[in-house]
N, CA, C and O of each residue as an XYZ file, in Angstrom:
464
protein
N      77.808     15.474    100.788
C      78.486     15.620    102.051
C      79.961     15.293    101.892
O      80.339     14.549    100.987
N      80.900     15.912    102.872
C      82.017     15.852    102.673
C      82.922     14.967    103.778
O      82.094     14.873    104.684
N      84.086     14.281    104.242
C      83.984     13.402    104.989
C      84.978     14.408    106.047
O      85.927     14.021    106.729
N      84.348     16.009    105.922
C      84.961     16.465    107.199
C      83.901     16.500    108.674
O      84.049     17.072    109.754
N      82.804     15.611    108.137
C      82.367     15.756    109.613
C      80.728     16.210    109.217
O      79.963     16.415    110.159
N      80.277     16.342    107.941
C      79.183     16.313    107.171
C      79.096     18.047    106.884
O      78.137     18.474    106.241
N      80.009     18.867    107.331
C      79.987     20.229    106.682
C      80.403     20.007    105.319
O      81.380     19.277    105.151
N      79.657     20.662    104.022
C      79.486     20.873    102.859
C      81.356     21.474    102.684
O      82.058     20.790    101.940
N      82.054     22.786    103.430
C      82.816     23.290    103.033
C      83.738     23.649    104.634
O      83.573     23.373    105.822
N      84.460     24.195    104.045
C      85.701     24.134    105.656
C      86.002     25.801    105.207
O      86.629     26.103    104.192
N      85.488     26.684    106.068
C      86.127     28.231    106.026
C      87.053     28.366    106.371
O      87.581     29.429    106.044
N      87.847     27.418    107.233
C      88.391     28.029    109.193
C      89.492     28.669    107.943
O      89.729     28.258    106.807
N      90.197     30.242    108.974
C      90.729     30.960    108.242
C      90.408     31.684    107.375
O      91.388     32.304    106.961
N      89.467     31.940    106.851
C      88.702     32.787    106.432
C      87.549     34.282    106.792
O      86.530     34.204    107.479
N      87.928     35.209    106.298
C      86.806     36.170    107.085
C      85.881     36.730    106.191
O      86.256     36.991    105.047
N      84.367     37.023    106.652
C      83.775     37.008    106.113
C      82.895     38.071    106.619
O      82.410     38.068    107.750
N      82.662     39.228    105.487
C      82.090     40.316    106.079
C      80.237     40.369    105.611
O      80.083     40.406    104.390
N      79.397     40.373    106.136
C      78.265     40.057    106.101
C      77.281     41.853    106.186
O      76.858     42.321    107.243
N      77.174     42.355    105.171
C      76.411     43.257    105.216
C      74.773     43.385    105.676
O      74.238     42.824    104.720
N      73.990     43.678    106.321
C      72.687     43.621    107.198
C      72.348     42.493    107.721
O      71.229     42.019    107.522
N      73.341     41.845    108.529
C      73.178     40.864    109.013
C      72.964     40.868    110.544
O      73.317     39.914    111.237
N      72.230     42.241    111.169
C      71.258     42.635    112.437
C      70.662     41.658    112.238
O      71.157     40.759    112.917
N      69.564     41.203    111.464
C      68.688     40.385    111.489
C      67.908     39.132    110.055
O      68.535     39.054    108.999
N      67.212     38.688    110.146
C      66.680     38.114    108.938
C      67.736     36.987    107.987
O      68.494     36.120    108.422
N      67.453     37.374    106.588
C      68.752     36.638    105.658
C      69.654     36.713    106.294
O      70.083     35.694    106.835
N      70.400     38.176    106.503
C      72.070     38.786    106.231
C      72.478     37.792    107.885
O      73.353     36.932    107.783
N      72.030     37.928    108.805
C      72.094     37.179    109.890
C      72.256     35.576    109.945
O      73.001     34.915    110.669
N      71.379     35.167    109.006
C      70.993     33.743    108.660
C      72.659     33.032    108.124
O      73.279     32.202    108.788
N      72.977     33.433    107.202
C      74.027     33.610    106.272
C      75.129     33.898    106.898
O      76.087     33.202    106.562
N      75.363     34.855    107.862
C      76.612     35.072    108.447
C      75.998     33.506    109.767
O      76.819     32.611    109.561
N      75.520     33.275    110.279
C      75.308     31.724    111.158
C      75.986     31.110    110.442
O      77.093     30.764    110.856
N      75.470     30.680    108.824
C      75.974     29.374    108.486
C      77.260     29.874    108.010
O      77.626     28.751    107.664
N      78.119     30.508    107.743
C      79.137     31.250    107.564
C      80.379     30.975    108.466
O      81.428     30.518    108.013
N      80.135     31.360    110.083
C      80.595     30.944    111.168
C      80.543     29.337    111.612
O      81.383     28.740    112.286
N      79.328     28.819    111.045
C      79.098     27.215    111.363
C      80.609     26.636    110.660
O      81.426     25.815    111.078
N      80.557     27.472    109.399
C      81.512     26.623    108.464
C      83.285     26.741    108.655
O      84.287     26.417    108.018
N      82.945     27.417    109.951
C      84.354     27.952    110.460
C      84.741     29.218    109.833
O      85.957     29.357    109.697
N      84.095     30.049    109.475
C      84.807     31.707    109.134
C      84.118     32.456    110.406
O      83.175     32.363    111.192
N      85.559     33.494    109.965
C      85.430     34.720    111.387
C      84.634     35.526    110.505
O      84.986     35.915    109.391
N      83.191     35.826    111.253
C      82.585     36.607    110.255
C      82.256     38.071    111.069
O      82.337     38.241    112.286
N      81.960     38.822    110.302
C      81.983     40.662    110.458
C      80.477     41.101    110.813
O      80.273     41.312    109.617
N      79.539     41.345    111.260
C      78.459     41.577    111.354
C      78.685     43.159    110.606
O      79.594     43.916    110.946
N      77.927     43.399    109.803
C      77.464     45.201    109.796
C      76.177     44.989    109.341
O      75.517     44.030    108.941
N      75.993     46.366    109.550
C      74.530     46.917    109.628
C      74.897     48.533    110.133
O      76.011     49.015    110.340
N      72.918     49.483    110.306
C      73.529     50.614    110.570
C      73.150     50.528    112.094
O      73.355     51.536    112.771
N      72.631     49.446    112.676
C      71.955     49.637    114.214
C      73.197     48.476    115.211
O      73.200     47.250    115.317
N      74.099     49.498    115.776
C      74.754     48.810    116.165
C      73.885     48.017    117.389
O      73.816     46.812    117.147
N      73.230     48.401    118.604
C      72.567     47.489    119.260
C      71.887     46.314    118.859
O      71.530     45.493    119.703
N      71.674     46.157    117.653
C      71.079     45.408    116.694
C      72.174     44.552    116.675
O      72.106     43.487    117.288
N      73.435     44.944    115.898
C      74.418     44.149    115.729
C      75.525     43.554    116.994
O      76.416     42.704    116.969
N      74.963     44.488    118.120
C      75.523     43.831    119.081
C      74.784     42.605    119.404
O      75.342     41.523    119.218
N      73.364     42.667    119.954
C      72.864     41.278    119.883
C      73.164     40.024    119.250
O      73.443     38.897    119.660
N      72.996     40.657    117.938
C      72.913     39.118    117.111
C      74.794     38.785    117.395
O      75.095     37.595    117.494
N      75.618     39.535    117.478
C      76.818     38.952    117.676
C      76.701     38.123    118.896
O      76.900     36.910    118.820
N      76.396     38.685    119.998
C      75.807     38.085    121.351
C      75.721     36.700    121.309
O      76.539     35.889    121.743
N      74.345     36.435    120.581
C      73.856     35.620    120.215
C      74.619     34.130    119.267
O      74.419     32.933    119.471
N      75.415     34.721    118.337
C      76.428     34.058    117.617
C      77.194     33.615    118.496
O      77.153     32.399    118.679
N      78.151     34.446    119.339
C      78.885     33.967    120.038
C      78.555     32.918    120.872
O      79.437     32.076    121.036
N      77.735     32.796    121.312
C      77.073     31.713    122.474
C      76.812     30.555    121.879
O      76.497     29.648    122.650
N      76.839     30.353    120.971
C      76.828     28.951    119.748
C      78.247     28.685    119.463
O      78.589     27.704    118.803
N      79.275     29.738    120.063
C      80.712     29.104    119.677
C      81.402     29.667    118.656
O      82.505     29.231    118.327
N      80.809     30.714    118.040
C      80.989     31.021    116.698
C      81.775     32.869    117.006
O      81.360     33.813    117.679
N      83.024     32.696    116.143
C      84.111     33.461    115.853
C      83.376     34.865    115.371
O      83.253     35.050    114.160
N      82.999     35.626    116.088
C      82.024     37.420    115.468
C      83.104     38.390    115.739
O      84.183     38.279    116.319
N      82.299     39.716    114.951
C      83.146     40.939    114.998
C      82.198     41.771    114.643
O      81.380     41.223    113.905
N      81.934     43.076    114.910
C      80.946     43.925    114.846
C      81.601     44.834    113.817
O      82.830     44.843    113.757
N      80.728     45.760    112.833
C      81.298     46.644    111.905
C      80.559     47.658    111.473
O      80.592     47.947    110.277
N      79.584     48.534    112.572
C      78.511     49.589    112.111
C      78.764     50.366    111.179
O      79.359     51.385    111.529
N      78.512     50.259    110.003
C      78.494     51.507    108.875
C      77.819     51.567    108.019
O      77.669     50.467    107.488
N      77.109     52.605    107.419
C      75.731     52.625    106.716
C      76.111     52.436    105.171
O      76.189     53.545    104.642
N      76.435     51.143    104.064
C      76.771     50.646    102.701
C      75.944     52.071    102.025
O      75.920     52.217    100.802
N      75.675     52.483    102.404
C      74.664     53.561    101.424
C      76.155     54.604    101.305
O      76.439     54.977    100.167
N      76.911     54.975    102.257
C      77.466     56.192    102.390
C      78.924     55.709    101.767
O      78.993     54.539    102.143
N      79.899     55.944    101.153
C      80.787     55.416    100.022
C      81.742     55.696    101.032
O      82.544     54.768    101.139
N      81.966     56.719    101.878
C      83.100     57.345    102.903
C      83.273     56.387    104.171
O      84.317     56.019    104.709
N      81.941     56.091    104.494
C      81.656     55.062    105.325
C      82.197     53.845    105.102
O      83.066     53.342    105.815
N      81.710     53.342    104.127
C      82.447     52.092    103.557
C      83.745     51.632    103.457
O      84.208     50.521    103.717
N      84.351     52.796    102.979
C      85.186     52.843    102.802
C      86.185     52.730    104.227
O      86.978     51.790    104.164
N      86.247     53.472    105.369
C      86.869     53.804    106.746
C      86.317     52.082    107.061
O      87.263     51.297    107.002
N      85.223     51.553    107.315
C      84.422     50.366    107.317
C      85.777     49.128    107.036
O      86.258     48.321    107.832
N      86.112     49.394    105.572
C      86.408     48.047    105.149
C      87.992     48.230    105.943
O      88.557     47.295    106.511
N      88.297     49.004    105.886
C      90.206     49.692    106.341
C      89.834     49.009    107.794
O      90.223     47.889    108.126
N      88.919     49.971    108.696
C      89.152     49.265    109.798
C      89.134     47.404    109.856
O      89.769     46.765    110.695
N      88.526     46.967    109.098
C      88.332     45.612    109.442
C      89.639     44.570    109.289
O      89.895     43.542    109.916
N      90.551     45.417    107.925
C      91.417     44.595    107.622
C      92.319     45.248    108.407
O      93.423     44.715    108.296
N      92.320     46.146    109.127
C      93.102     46.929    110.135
C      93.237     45.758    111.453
O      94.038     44.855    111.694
N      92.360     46.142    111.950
C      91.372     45.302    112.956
C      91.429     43.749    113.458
O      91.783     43.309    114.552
N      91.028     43.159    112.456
C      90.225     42.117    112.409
C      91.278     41.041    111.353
O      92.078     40.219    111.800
N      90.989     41.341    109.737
C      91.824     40.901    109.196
C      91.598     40.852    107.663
O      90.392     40.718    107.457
N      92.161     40.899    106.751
C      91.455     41.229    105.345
C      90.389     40.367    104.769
O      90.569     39.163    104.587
N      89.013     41.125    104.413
C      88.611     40.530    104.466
C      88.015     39.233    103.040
O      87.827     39.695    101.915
N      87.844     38.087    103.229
C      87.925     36.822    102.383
C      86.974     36.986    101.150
O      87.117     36.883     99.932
N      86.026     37.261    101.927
C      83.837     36.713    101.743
C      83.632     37.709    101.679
O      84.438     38.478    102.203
N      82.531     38.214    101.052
C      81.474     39.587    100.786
C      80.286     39.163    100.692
O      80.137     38.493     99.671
N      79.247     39.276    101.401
C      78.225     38.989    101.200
C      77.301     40.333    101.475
O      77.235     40.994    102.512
N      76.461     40.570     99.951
C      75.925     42.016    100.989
C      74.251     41.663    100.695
O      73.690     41.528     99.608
N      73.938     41.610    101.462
C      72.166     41.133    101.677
C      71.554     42.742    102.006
O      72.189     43.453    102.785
N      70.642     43.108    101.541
C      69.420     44.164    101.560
C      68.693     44.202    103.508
O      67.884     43.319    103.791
N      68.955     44.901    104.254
C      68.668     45.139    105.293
C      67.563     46.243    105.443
O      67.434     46.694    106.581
N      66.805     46.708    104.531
C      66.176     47.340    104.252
C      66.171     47.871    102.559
O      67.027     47.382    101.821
N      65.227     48.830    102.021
C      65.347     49.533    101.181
C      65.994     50.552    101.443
O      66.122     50.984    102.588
N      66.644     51.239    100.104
C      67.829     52.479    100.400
C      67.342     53.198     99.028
O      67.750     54.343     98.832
N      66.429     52.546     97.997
C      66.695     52.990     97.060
C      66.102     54.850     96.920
O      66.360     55.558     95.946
N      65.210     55.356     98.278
C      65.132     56.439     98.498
C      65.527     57.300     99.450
O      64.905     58.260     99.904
N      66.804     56.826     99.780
C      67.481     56.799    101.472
C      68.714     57.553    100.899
O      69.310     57.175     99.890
N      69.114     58.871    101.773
C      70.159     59.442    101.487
C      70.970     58.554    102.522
O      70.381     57.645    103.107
N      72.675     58.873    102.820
C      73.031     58.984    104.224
C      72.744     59.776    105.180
O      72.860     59.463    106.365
N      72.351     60.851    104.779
C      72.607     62.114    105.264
C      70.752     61.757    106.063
O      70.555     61.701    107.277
N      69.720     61.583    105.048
C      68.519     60.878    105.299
C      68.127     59.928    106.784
O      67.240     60.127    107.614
N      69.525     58.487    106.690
C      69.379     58.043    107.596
C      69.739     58.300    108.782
O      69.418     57.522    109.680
N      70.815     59.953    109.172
C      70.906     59.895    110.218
C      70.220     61.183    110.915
O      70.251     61.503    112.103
N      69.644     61.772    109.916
C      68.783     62.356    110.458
C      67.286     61.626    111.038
O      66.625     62.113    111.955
N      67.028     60.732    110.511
C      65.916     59.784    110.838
C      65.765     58.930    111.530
O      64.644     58.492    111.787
N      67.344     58.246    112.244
C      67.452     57.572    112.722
C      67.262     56.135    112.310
O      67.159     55.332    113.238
N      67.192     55.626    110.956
C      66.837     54.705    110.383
C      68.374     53.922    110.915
O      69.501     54.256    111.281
N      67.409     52.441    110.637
C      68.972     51.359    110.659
C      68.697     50.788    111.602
O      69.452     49.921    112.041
């Protein structure tokens, strides 16, 4: 423990973009992320998904930002990361957690399917 107050580490100023963090781990991780004082990024491909859990974050006090774009699609990602440091602010942290399997998932796949 550290004698800032028993947080392990001090983010504040820091941003932190959290890939499938709708729900489960990637969610879990962007919490303690924000606990630690970083402005963290929610993405995923279900933005209602990611609106919630921001929802949800926020109401604990905690600094969110929403960022729908499907990591599978390279074009996506890409417009994704621009807007954020556009946006929001460049970003610090990368964390990219598995929000599903992709390993048989086009883009083109998920939006015809509606997956995400």
């Amino acid at each position: 423990m550290s004698s800032t107050g028993g947080a392990p580490f001090d983010l504040a100023g820091k941003t932190a973009l959290v890939t499938g963090s709708g729900s489960g781990l990637g969610l879990a991780i962007a919490r303690g992320l924000g606990t630690a004082g970083a402005r963290v990024v929610l993405n995923g491909r279900n933005p209602a998904k990611l609106a919630a859990a921001a929802e949800a974050l926020r109401r604990d006090g905690l600094a969110i930002e929403v960022a729908p774009f499907d990591v599978a699609d390279p074009e996506a990602v890409r417009a994704g990361i621009a807007a954020i440091a556009a946006g929001v602010a460049p970003i610090d942290i990368l964390v990219n957690t598995p929000a599903s399997s992709t390993a048989h998932r086009s883009p083109s796949s998920a939006t015809k399917t509606g997956a995400g």
